[in-house]
N, C-alpha and C positions, 0 to 999 in steps of 0.2 A: 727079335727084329722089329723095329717102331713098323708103322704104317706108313709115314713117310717115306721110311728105307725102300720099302715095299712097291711103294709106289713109284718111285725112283727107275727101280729094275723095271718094270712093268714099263715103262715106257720106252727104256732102253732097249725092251726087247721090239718093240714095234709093236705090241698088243693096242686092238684099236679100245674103247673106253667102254666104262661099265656096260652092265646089263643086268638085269632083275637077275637075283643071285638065286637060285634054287636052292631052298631046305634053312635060308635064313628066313628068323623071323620076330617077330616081336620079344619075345619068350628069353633067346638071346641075352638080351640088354638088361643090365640093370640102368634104372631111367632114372635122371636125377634133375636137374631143376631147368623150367622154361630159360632159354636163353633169349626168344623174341615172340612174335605173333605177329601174322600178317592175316591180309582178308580170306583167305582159305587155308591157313595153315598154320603151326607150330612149331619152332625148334624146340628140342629140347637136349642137352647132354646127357648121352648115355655111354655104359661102358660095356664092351664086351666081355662077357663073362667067361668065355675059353681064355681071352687072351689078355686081356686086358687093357684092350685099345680103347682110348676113348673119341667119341665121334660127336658132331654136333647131327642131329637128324631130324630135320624137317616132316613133319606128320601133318597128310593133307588128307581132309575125311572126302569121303568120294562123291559122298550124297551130295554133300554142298558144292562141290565141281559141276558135275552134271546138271544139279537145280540151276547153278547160274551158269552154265554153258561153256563151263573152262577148263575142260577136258583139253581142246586142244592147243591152251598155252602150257598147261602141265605135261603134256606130250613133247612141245617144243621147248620149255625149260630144260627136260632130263635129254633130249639127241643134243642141244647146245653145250649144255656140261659136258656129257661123252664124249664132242668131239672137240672141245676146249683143254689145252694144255698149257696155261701160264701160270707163272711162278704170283701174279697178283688177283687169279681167279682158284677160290677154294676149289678144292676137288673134291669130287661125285665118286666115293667108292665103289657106291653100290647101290643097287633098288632092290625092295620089296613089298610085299602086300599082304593084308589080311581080308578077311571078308568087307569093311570097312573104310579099310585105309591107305594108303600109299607111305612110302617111307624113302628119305632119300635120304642116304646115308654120308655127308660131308666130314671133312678136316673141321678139325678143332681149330680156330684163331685166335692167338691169343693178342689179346688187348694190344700190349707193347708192341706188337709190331706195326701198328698204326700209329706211334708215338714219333714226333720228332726227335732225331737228337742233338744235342747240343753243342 
């Protein structure tokens, strides 16, 4: 079953939206190449290694949150995804952490669907 499908049902059933996933963790993912960089964070494609879903996942180190005091957009980024459901906003599968980092675990977008057509 994709992640989409998944996530499809998951809504269908009225579940309300993610939350830091317990016993997911870095370890998981095989990690494959930076998809972006922003001022506090990284995406990067990885793939789940049970299943083989692939994710785009944003890795924000904490330190540098905290040193520049933005803890609490990073807090209000993941409740906005969570309670965000539109077919033109990626979805937030999942969150996690390690001693270090935060993780947030989006849909994969692929190019073409930003492409006009003709």
């Amino acid at each position: 079953e994709t992640a989409q499908k998944k996530e499809e049902r998951r809504r269908s059933s009225g579940s309300e939206g993610s939350s830091s996933s317990a016993g997911v963790k870095p370890g998981d993912f095989d990690w494959g190449e930076i998809l972006g960089e922003g001022s506090y964070s990284r995406v990067r494609k990885a793939t789940r290694r049970t299943t083989g879903e692939v994710f785009a996942i944003k890795v924000v180190e904490k330190a540098l949150v905290l040193r520049e005091k933005k803890h609490k957009y990073v807090k209000m980024e993941k409740d906005t995804l969570n309670r965000c459901a539109h077919p033109m906003v990626v979805h937030l599968f999942c969150t996690f952490q390690d001693a270090h980092r935060l993780f947030f675990c989006h849909g994969v977008v692929r190019a073409r669907a930003f492409r006009a057509s003709p």
